[in-house]
C-alpha positions in Angstrom: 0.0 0.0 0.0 1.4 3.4 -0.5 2.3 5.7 2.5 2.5 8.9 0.7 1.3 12.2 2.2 -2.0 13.2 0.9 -2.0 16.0 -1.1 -4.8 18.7 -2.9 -4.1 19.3 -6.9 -0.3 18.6 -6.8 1.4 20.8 -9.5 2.1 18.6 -12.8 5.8 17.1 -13.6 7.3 19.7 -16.2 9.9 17.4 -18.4 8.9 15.2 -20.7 8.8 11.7 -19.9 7.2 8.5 -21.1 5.5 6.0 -18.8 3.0 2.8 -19.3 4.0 -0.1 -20.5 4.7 -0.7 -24.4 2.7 -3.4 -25.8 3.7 -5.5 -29.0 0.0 -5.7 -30.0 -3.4 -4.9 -28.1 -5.7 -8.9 -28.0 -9.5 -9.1 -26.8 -8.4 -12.5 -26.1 -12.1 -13.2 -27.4 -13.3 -12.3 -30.9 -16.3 -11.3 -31.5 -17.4 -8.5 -34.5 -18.7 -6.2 -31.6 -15.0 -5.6 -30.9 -13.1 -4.9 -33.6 -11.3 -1.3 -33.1 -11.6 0.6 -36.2 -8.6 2.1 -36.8 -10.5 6.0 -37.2 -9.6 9.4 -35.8 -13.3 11.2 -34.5 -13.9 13.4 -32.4 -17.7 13.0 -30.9 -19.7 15.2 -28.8 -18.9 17.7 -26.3 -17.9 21.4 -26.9 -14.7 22.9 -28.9 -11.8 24.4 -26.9 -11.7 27.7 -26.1 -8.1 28.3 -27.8 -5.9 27.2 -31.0 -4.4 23.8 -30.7 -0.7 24.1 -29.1 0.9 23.3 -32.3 4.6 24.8 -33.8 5.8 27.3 -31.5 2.6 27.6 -29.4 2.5 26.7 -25.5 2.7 23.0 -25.2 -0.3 21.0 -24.3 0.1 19.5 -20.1 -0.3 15.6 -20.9 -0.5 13.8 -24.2 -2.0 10.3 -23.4 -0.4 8.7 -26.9 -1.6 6.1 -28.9 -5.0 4.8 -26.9 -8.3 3.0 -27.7 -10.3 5.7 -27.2 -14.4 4.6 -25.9 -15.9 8.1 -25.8 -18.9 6.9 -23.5 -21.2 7.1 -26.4 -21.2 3.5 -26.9 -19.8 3.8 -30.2 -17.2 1.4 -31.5 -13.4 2.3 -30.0 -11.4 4.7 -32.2 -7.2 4.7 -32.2 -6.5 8.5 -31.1 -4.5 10.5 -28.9 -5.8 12.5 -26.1 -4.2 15.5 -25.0 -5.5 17.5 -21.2 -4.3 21.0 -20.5 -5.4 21.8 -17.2 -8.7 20.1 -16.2 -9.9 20.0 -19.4 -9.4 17.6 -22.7 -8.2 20.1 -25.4 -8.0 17.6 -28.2 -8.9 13.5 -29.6 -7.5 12.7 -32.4 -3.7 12.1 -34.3 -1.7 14.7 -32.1 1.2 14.3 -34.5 -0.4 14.9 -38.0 -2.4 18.2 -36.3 1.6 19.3 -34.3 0.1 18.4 -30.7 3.1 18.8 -28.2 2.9 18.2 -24.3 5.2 18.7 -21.7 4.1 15.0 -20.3 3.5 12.1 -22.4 2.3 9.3 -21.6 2.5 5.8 -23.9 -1.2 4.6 -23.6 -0.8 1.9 -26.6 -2.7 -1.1 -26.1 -4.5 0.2 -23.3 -8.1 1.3 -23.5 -8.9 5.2 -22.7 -12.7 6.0 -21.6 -14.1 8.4 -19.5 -13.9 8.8 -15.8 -16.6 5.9 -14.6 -19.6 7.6 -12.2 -20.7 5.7 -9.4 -24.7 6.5 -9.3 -25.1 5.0 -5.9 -22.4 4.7 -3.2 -21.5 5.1 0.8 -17.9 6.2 0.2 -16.8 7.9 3.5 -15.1 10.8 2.3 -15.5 12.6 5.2 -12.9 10.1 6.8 -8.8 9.8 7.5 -9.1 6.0 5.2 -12.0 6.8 3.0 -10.8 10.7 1.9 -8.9 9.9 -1.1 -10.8 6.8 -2.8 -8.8 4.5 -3.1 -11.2 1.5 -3.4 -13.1 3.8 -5.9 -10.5 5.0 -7.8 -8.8 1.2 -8.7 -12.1 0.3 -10.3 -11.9 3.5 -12.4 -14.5 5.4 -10.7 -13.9 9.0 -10.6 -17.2 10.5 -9.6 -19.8 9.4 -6.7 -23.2 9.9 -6.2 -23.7 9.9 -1.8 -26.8 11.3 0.0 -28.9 8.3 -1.3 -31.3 5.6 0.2 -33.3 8.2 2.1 -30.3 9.8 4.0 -29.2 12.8 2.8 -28.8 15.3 5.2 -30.5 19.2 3.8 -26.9 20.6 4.7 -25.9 20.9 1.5 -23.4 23.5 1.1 -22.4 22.3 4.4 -20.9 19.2 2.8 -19.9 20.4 -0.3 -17.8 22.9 1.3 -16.2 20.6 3.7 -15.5 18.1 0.8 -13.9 21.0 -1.3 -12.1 22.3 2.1 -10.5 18.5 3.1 -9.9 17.9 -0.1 -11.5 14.0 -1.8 -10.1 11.9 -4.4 -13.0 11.9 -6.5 -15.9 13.7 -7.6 -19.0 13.7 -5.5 -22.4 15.1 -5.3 -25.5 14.8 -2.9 -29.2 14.1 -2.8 -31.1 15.0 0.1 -32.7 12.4 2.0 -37.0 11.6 2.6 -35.8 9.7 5.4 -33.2 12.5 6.7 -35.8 15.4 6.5 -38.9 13.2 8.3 -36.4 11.6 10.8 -35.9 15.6 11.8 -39.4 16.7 11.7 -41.0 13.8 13.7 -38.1 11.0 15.2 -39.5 7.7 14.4 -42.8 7.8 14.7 -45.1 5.9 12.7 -48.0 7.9 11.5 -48.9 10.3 8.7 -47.3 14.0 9.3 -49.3 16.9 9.9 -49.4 19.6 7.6 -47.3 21.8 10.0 -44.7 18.8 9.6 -45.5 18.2 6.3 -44.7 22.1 5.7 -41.4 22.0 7.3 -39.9 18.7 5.6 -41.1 20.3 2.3 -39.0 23.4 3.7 -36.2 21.3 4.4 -36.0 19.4 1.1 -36.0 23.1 -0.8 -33.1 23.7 1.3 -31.7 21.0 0.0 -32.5 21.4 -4.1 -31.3 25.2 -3.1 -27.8 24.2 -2.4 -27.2 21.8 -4.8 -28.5 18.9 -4.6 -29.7 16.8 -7.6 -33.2 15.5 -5.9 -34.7 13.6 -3.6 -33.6 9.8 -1.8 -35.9 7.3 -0.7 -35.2 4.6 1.3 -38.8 3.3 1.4 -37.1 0.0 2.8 -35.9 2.0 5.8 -36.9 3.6 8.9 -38.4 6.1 9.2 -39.1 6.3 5.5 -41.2 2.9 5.7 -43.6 4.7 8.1 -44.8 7.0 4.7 -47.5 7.0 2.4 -46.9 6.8 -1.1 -48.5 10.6 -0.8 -46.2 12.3 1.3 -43.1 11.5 -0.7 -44.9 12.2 -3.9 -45.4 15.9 -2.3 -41.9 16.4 -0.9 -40.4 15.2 -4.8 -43.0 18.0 -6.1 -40.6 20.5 -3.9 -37.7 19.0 -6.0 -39.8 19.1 -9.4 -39.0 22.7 -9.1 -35.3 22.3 -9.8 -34.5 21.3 -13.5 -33.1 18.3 -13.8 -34.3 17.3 -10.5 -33.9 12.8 -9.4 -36.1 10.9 -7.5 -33.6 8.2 -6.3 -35.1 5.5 -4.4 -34.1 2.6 -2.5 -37.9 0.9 -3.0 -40.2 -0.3 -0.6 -40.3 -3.7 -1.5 -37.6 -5.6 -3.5 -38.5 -8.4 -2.6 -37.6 -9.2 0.9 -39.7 -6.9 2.7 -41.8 -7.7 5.7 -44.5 -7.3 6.0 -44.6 -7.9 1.5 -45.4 -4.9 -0.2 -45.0 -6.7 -3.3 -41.8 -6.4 -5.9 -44.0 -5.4 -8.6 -46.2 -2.8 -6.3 -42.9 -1.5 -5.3 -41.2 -1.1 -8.9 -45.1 0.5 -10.0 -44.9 2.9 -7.1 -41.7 4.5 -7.1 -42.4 5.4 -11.2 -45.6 6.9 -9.6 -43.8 9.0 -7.4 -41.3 10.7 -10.0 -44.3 10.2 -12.8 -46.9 12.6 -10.6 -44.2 14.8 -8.9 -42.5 15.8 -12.5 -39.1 14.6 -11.7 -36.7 11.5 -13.4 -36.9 8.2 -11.3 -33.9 6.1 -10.7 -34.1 2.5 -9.1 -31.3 2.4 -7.0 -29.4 -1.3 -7.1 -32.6 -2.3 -8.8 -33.0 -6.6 -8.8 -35.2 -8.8 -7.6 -34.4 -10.4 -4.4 -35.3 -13.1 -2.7 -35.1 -16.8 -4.3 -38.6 -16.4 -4.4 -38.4 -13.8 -6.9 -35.2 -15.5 -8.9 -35.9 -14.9 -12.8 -38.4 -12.2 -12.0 -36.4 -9.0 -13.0 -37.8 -8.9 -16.2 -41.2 -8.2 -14.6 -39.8 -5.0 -13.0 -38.2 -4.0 -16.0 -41.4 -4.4 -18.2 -42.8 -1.8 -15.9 -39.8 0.1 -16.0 -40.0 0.6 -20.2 -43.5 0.9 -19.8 -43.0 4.2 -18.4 -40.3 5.0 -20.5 -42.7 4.2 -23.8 -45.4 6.8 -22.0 -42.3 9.6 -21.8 -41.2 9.0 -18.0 -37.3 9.3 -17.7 -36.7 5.9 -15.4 -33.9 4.2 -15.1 -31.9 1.7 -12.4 -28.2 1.4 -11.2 -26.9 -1.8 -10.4 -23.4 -3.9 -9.0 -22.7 -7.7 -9.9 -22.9 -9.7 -6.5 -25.5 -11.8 -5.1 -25.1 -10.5 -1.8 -26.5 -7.7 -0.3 -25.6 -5.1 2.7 -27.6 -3.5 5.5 -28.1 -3.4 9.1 -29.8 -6.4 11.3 -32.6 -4.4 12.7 -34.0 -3.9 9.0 -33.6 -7.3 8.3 -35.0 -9.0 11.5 -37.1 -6.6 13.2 -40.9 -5.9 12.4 -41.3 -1.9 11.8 -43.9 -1.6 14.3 -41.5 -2.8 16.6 -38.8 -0.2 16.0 -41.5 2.7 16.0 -40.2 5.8 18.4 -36.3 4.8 18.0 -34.1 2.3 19.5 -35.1 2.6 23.5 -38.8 2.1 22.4 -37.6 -1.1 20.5 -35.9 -2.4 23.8 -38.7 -1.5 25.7 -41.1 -4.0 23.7 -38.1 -6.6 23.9 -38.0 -6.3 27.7 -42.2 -7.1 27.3 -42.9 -11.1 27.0 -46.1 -11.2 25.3 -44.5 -8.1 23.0 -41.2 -10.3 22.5 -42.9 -13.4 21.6 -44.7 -11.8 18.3 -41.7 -9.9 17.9 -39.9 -13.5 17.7 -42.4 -15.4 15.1 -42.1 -12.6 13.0 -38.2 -12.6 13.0 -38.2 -16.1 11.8 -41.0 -15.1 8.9 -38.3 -12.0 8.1 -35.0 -14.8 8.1 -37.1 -17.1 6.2 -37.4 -14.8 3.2 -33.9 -13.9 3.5 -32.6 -17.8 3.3 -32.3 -18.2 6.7 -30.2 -17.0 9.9 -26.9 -18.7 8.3 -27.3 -16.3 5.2 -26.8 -13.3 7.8 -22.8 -12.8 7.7 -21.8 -9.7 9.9 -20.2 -7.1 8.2 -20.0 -5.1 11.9 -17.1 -2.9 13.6 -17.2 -5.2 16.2 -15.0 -7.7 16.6 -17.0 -10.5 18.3 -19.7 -10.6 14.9 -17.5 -9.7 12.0 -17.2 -12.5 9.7 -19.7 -15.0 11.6 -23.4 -15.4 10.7 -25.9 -14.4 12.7 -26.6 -18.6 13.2 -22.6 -19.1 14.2 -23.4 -16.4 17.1 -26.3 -17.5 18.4 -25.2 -20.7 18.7 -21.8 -19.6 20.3 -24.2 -18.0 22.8 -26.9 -21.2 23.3 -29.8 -19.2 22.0 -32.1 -18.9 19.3 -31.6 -16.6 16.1 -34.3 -14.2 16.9 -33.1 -13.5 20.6 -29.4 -13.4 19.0 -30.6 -10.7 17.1 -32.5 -8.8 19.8 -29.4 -9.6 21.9 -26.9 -7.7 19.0 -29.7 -4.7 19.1 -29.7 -4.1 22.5 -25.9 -2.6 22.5 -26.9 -0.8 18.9 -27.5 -1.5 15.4 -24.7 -4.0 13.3 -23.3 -4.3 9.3 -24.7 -7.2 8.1 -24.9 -9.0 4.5 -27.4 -11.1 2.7 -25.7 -13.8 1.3 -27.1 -15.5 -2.0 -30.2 -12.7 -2.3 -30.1 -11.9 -6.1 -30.3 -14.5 -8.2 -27.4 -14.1 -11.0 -29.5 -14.7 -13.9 -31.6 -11.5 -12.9 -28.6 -9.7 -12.6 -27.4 -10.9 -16.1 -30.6 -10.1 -17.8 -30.5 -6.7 -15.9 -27.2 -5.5 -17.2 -28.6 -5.9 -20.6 -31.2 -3.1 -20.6 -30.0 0.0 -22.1 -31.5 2.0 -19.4 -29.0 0.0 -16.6 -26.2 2.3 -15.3 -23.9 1.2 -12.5 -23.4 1.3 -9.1 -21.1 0.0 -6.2 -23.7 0.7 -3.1 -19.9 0.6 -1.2 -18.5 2.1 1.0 -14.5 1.4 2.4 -14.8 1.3 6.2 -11.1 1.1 6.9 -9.0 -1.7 8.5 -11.8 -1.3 11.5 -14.0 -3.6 10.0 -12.5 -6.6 8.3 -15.4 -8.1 6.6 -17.2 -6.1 4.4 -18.8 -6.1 1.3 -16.4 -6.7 -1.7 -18.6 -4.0 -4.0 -16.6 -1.0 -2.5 -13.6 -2.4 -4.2 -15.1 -4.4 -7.0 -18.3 -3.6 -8.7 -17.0 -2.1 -11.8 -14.1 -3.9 -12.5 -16.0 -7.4 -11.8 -19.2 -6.1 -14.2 -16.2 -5.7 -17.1 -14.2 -9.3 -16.0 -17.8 -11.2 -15.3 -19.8 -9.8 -18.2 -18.1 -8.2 -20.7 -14.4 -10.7 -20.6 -15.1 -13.9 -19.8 -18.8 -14.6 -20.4 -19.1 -12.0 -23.4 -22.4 -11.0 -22.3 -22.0 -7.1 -22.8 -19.9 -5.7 -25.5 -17.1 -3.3 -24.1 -18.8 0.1 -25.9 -21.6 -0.8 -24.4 -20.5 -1.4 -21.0 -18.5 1.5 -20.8 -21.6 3.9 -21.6 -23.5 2.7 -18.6 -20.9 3.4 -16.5 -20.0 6.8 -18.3 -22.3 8.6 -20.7 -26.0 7.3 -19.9 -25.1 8.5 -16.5 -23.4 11.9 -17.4 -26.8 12.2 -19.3 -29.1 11.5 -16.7 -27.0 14.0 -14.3 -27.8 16.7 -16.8 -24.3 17.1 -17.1 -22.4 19.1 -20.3 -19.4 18.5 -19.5 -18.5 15.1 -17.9 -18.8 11.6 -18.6 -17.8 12.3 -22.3 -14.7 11.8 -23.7 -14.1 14.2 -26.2 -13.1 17.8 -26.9 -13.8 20.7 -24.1 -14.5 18.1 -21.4 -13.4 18.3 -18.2 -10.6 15.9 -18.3 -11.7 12.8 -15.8 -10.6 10.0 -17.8 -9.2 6.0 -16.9 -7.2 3.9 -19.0 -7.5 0.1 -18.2 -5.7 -2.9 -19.5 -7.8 -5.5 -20.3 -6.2 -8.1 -20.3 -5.2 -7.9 -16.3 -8.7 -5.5 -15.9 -9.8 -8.3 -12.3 -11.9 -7.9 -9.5 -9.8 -8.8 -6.3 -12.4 -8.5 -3.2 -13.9 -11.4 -2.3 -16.5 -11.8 0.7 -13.4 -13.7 2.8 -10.7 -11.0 2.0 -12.6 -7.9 0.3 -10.1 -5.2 1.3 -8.1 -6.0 -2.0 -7.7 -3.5 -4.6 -9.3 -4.1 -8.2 -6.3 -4.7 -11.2 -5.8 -3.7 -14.2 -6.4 0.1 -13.3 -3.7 1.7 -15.4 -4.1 5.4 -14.8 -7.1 7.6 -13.6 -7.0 11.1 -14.0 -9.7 13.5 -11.6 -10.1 17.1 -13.3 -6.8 16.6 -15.3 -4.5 15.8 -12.1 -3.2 11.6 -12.1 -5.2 10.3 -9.1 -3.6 6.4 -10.3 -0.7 6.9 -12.3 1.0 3.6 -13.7 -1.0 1.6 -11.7 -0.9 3.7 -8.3 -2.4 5.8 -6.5 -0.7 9.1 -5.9 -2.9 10.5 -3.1 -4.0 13.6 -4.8 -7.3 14.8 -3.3 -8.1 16.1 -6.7 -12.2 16.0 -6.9 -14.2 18.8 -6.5 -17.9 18.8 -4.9 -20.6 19.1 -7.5 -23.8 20.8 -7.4 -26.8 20.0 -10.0 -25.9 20.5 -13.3 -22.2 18.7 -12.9 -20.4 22.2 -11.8 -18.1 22.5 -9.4 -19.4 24.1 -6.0 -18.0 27.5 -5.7 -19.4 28.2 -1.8 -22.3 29.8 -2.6 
């Protein structure tokens, strides 16, 4: 691991020198007509530089990224081109030599592929911390921009963030939502009931707030507490606040994806979320959208008929996703009744201190672990010692109990990390990853050394949808898989000037080599790196140079729209 002071926007190398590796010849390794590199010069999209092209005596461009397969995002076949950066921007794609393109840094890309920066569209990255800050487990997948504030959480401190982020410094790009569940949790705790229309008032207040500092839309987490306790109604009127906003995102962790208790219903769930953003005026995106449950294995495609249903009818919708089977949360959602949590954590031990209560409380816990395939498919993903990397079943029968009092026994000391082993089914996942409406996601965060166990997606949800999908199974084609991890997400950001790359861009760009591009987490040892990383560039600066990271904290907090927060 490197042990390199962090550092904000390091000043660029000024000689000339040449780094990468030189490659006799660039192979798939699989051949298939969908990717054949044309051997073209284009330049697609974006806007023209400002100035003339550095050529003859003109000032010399900052970095000349030489000899690339260039996949602009668009989905379009790869091109052979040169990319120069001066500053934070991309100032030209094409032959640099035939049009005189000099740079003080150049840098021998051959038989690597060159796309832009890849955008997270729903993570937990913990920027705000000493391990999470510069992004490492982001940044080795190729991810240079985040999406946080998601899942109902989002705190209306906005600008409070942003500034902070911008102030600290953070190794990628990030931008915020404000949360349904953030805003009621402030206006009335965790009570379960409708709101008044005083409350009602102030969360709409707060969500303004919100879409006034920056903030691309409202989160759900429907799932959640206290978000769970809401009527479809109430969240459709705080996402009318956000219709105001252009561009404004209803992102939603659904009610029901399948292992909810008590059922909502998968289908009800998917119907009612398009509802929300369909009625308010806003875009709708499904966050980690799937199926779960084995009960619901090879049911995506029902959700997704529903999904481009609304899309026929003119309603923007989309979903994000991440290749594992396995899921992440925390063990009251998964083993406690809502009713039972109603009024926040000492009302919950309360009802388990009541026998009658606790005894109801019980029967429904093993209805909840029943859906979820049991108490052995509970693996803690918790900061504390004694449950990470055991299943809920391994602890309760360490401790001679049953898995429901286990659980009650974890929640009376405060909430716990835990994963769903085995809750998507892989063939929903595949079919999933073929819709042309299905960006992608890590729902990750890096906890630190802390916590041992943790979900592998922080570290390998991008690189493992490319190895999985796109490598070995040839499932996706490259072009393809690249756009919904780039350009159908820049698009549904509103954003001019990222996730494109091509001429007047800003210049967030990763170069990966295929052949070594691997997913390293795994569930047993998921604080590994992904491979094949080559070099990641944030606003113009290296963030992984040559395969590693050089701890610039080169990202910048961004506001709707895709421009960088200026403190206002």
């Amino acid at each position: 691991m490197l042990r390199t002071p962090l550092t904000r926007r390091p000043a660029r190398d000024t000689p000339v020198c040449r780094s990468g590796r030189a490659r006799a010849g660039f192979r798939f390794g699989w051949q298939t007509s969908s990717f054949v590199l044309v051997l073209l010069v284009s330049c697609t999209g974006g806007n023209r530089p400002a100035g003339p092209l550095p050529a003859g005596g003109g000032r010399p461009a900052d970095l000349l990224l030489a000899g690339g397969s260039v996949l602009d995002g668009t989905g379009a076949d790869a091109v052979d081109a040169d990319v120069v950066v001066t500053g934070d921007r991309i100032l030209f794609v094409g032959d640099a030599g035939e049009a005189g393109v000099a740079a003080l840094d150049t840098v021998d890309v051959s038989g690597l592929v060159v796309t832009p920066g890849f955008i997270d569209m729903h993570s937990h990255a913990e920027l705000e911390t000493d391990h999470g800050r510069d992004a490492r487990a982001f940044l080795y997948q190729g991810i240079t921009s985040v999406a946080l504030g998601v899942d109902g959480g989002g705190s209306a401190e906005v600008a409070e963030r942003l500034a902070a982020w911008e102030e600290d410094g953070i190794g990628v790009n990030a931008f915020l939502f404000v949360g349904h569940n953030s805003v009621r949790a402030w206006v009335m705790g965790m009570e379960d009931r409708a709101p008044t229309s005083d409350e009602l008032d102030e969360m709409r207040a707060l969500v303004r707030k919100g879409m006034e500092e920056g903030a691309y839309g409202l989160s759900s987490g429907l799932f959640y507490l206290p978000g769970n306790y809401a009527e479809t109604e109430e969240v459709i009127e705080l996402n009318r606040v956000a219709a105001e906003y252009p561009g404004a995102i209803y992102d939603t962790h659904d009610r029901d994806l399948g292992a909810a208790y008590p059922s909502f219903g998968y289908l009800e769930s998917t119907a009612e979320g398009i509802r929300i953003g369909e009625e308010a005026g806003t875009k709708v995106i499904f966050s980690h959208f799937n199926a779960q449950g084995a009960h619901n294995y090879g049911r995506a495609h029902e959700g997704a008929a529903l999904i481009e249903a609304a899309r026929a009818r003119g309603v923007e919708v989309a979903g994000a996703h991440h290749s594992y089977t396995a899921t992440q949360s925390n063990l009251r959602s998964y083993t406690i009744p809502g009713w039972a949590a109603a009024g926040g954590s000492s009302e919950m031990v309360r009802r388990f201190d009541h026998p009658d209560t606790v005894e109801i409380i019980d029967r429904q816990t093993r209805e909840m672990l029943a859906i979820r395939g049991g108490a052995q498919r509970l693996l803690f993903a918790d900061r504390r010692a004694e449950l990470n990397g055991r299943t809920l079943q391994e602890v309760a029968d360490a401790w001679g109990m049953e898995a429901p009092a286990a659980a009650r026994r974890i929640l009376r000391e405060g909430n716990a990390a835990v994963m769903n082993l085995g809750l998507y089914d892989g063939e929903n996942l595949r079919y999933l990853a073929q819709r042309d409406w299905m960006m992608t996601c890590t729902d990750g965060r890096d906890p630190g050394p802390t916590r041992p166990v943790t979900h592998p997606r922080a570290f390998g949800s991008f690189t493992k949808k490319i190895r999985d999908l796109v490598l070995d199974e040839q499932l996706l084609t490259l072009p393809f898989t690249v756009r919904s991890m780039t350009g159908l997400a820049a698009d549904f950001l509103s954003w001019s000037e990222r996730g494109y790359l091509s001429e007047g861009r800003i210049a967030d760009i990763t170069v990966l080599d295929l052949e070594a591009v691997e997913d390293m987490a795994t569930y047993e040892n998921p604080h590994q790196y992904s491979r094949g990383t080559v070099h990641v560039l944030v606003n113009g600066e290296f963030a992984i140079r040559d395969g590693e990271a050089t701890m610039a904290l080169a990202g910048r907090s961004l506001v709707r729209g895709g421009a960088a927060f200026d403190g206002g």
